[in-house]
C-alpha positions in Angstrom: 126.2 96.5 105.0 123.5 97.6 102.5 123.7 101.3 101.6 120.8 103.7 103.1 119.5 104.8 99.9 118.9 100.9 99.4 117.1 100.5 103.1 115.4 103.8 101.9 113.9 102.3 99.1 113.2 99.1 100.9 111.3 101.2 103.7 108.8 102.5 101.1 108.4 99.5 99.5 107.7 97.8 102.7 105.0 100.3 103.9 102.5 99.3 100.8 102.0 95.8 102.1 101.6 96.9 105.6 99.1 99.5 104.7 96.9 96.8 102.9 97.5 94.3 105.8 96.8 97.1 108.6 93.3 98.2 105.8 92.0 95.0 106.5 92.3 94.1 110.2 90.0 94.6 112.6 92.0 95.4 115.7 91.9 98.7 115.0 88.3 99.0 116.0 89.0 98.0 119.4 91.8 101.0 119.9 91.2 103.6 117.0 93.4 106.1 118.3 96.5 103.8 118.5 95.3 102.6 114.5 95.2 106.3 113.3 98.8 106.9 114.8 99.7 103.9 112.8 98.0 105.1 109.8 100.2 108.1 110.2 103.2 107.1 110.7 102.9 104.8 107.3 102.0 107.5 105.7 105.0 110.0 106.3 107.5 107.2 106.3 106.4 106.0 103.1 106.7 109.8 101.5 109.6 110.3 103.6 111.6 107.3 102.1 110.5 107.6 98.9 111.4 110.9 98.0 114.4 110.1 99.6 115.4 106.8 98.1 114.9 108.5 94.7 117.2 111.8 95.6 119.5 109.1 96.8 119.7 107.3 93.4 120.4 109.9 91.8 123.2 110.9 93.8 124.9 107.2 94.3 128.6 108.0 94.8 130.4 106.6 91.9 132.2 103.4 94.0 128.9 101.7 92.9 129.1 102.6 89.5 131.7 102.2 87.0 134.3 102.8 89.4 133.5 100.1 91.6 132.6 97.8 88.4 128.4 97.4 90.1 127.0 98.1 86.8 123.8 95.7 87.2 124.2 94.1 83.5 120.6 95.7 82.2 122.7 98.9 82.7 125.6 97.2 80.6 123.4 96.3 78.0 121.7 99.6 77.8 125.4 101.2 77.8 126.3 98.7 74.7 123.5 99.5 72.4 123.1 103.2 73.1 123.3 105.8 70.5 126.9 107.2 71.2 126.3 107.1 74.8 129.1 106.2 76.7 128.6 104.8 80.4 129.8 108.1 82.0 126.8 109.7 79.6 124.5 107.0 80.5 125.0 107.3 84.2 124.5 110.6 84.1 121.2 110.4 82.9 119.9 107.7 85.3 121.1 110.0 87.9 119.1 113.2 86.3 116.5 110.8 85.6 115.9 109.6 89.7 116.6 113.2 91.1 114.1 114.3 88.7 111.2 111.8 89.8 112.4 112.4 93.6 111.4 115.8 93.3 108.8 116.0 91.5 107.7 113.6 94.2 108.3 115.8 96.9 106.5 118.9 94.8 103.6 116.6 94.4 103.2 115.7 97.6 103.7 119.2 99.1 101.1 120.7 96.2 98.2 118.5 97.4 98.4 118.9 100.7 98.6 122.6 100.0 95.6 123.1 97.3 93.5 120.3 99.6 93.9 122.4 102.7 93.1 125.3 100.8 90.3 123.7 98.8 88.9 122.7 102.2 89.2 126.4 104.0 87.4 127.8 100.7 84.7 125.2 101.0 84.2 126.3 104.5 84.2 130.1 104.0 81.1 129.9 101.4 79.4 127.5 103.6 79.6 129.8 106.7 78.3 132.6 104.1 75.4 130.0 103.4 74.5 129.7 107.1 74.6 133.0 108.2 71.7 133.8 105.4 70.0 130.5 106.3 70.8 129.2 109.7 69.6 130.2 113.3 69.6 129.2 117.0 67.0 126.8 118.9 66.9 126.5 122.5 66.5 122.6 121.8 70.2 122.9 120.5 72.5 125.4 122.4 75.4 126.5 120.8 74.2 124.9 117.2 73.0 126.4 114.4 69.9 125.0 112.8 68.6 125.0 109.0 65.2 124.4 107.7 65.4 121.2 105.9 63.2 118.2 106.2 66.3 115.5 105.4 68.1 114.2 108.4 71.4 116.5 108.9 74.0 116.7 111.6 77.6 117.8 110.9 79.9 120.4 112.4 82.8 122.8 110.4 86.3 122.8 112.0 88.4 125.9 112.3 88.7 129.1 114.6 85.3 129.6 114.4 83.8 126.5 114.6 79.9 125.4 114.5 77.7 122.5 115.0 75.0 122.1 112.2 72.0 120.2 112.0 68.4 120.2 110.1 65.2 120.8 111.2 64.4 117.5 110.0 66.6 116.1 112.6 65.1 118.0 115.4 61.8 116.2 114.3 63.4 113.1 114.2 65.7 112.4 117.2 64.1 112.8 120.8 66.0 115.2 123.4 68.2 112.3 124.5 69.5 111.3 120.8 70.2 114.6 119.9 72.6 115.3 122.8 74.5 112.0 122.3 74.8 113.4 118.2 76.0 116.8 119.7 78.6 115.1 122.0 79.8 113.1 119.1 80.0 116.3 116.9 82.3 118.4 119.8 84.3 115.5 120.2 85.8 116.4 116.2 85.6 119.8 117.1 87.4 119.6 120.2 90.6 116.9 118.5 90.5 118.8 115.3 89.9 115.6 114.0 89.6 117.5 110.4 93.5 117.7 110.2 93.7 114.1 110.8 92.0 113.7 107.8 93.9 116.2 105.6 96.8 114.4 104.8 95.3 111.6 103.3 92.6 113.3 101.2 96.0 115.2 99.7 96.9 111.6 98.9 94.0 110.9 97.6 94.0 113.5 95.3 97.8 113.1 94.2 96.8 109.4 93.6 93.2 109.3 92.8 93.3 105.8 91.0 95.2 104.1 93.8 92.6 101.6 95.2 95.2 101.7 98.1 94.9 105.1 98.8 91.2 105.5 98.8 90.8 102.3 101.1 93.5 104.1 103.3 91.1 107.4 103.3 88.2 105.9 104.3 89.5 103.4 106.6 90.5 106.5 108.7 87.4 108.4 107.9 85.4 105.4 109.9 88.2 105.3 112.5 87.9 109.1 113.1 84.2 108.7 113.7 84.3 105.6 116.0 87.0 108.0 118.1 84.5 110.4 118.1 81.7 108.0 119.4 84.6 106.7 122.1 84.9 110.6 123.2 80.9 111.6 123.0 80.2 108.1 125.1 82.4 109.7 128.1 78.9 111.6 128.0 76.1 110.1 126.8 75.3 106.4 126.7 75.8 104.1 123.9 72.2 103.3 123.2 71.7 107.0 122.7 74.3 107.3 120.3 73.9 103.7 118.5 69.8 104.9 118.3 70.5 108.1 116.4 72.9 106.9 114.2 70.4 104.6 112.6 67.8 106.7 112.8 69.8 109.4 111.4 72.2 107.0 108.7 68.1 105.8 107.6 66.5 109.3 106.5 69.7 111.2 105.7 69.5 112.6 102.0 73.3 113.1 101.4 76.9 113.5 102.5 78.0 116.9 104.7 79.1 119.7 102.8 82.8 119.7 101.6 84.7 120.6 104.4 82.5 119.2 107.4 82.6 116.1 109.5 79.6 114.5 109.3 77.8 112.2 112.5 77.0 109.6 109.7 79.1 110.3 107.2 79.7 107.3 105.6 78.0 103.8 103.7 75.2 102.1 106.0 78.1 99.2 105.9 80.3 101.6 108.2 76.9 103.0 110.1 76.3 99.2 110.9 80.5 98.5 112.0 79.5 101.8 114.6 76.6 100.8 115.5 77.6 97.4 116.4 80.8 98.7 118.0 78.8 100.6 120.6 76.2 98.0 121.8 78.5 94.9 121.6 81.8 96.8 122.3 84.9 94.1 122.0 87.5 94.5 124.6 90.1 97.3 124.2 93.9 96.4 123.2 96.1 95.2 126.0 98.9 97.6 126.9 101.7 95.5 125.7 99.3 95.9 122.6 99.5 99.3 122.5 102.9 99.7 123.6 104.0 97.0 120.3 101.7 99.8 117.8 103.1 102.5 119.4 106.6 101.6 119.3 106.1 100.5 116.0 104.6 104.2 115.2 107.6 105.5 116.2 110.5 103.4 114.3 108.2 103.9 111.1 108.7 107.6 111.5 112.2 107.7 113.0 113.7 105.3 110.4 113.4 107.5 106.9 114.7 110.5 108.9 117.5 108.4 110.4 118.6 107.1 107.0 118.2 110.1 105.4 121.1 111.7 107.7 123.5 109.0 106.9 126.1 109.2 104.5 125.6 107.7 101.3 
C-alpha cells in the first residue's frame, strides 16, 4: 500500500496534465458551468495536495528512513560525501528543507488570494469615486449608469453595491434591442457573482505569473464565465441580439474594462468569434451521464487531498 504523502504528491502531479488536457477541449463550451466546477476542483486539489505532500515529506516517520533501511541511494550518496554530516543530520535537513517549501507554499497561496481580492476591492472603490463625478442615468438604460465616451463600453462592477456601466458611444451604437440583450448578459455576472469565480485564479496568476499553464487556465475560465453569462442573458433575449452586439460592440471597443469589472467583450476577437459562433450555431448540450461523469469527477478531485490528508502517515 503506497503511503498518502506519496498519493499526495501523485495527486498534484496528476492535476498539471489534466488541466492542460481539460485547456484544450472543447466540451466545455457545450456545458460551461459543469467545465468551471472542473476548473475548480483542479485547482484546490492541486494546492491542497501539494502543500500537503510537501508537509508530509517533511514529516515521513522514520520506518522509511534509516530505520527501515529506504534511503533512495542519491540520499546515500549525498550522506557519503557530506561535510561531517551524518545521515541523522542529513535527514534532518531534507525534512526542514520540505516543511519549509510546504509552507511557504501554503503562505504563498493564501497571500495572493488575499492582496488580489484586496487589489480588486481597491480597484473598485476609486472607480465608483470616478463614476459618481462622471456617470449618470438614461431612461434608454434603467438601472445603468452611463459615461460620456465615444468608444464602445459595456461592463458591470460586482459587490454590495453593484452597477452596470456603459458609454455613450454604445448607446449610439447598439439599437434598443442589442442593448437589452448586453444588459441581460451584464446582470447575469452580477446576479452569480461570477467575479469570485474568477478570483482564485487571477491569485494564481499572480503567484505564478510565468506559468503558461496558469495564464491559459485564467483565461480559459474568463471565456467560460462569459459564455455562462450569454447562456443566463439568452433565458431573456434572443441569441441574434446578443451574437449582433457582441460584434458590433468587440469591433469599435477601444480597450479592456477597468480593473475590477467584467466586461461584455472582454476578451481577444478570437474568443468574441468562439461566442459569437456558440450562440448562432449552438452545439448540443452534454448528456447527463456526461455531466454526472464531470461532476462526480469534481467531487473525488476535491474530496481526495482532504481524505489523504487525515490519514496517518
Amino acid at each position: 500500500m503506497f503511503p498518502p504523502v506519496l498519493l499526495l504528491a501523485a495527486v498534484a502531479v496528476g492535476t498539471i496534465p489534466g488541466a492542460a488536457a481539460l485547456a484544450s477541449a472543447r466540451w466545455p463550451y457545450r456545458s460551461p458551468a459543469a467545465a468551471i466546477l472542473l476548473w475548480q476542483a483542479l485547482g484546490l486539489s492541486w494546492g491542497l495536495a501539494a502543500v500537503g505532500a510537501l508537509a508530509g515529506l517533511g514529516a515521513v516517520p522514520a520506518k522509511w528512513g534509516v530505520a527501515g533501511g529506504a534511503l533512495p541511494g542519491a540520499v546515500h550518496a549525498l550522506r557519503d560525501t557530506a561535510l561531517g554530516f551524518g545521515t541523522a543530520a542529513l535527514i534532518a535537513v531534507v525534512r526542514l528543507v520540505f516543511l519549509m517549501a510546504g509552507a511557504a507554499l501554503l503562505v504563498l497561496l493564501c497571500w495572493v488570494l488575499l492582496a488580489a481580492s484586496a487589489a480588486v476591492l481597491m480597484a473598485r472603490r476609486r472607480h465608483r469615486m470616478l463614476l459618481s463625478l462622471l456617470a449618470h442615468g438614461d431612461p434608454k438604460v434603467p438601472g445603468a449608469l452611463v459615461v460620456d465616451s465615444p468608444a464602445a463600453a459595456a461592463y458591470c462592477l460586482p459587490g454590495l453595491r453593484s452597477q452596470i456601466v456603459v458609454s455613450a458611444g454604445t448607446l449610439d451604437l447598439l439599437d434598443a434591442a442589442e442593448l437589452a440583450a448586453v444588459l441581460a448578459h451584464e446582470r447575469a455576472h452580477l446576479r452569480a457573482r461570477h467575479d469570485l469565480v474568477l478570483l482564485p485564479f487571477s491569485a494564481l496568476s499572480r503567484a505564478f505569473p510565468r506559468s503558461r499553464l496558469v495564464r491559459q487556465a485564467h483565461r480559459t475560465v474568463a471565456l467560460l464565465v462569459e459564455m455562462l453569462a450569454d447562456d443566463r442573458a439568452l433565458r431573456h433575449r434572443p441569441a441574434r441580439e446578443l451574437a449582433t452586439a457582441l460584434l458590433r460592440v468587440g469591433v469599435s471597443a477601444a480597450g479592456q474594462a477597468p480593473s475590477g469589472a467584467l466586461a461584455a467583450v472582454p476578451g481577444p476577437d478570437g474568443e468574441t468569434a468562439a461566442r459569437v459562433a456558440r450562440l448562432l450555431a449552438p452545439a448540443p448540450r452534454l448528456p447527463v451521464p456526461a455531466l454526472a461523469l464531470v461532476c462526480g469527477a469534481s467531487a473525488v478531485l476535491a474530496a481526495a487531498p482532504v481524505a489523504l490528508l487525515l490519514l496517518p502517515l
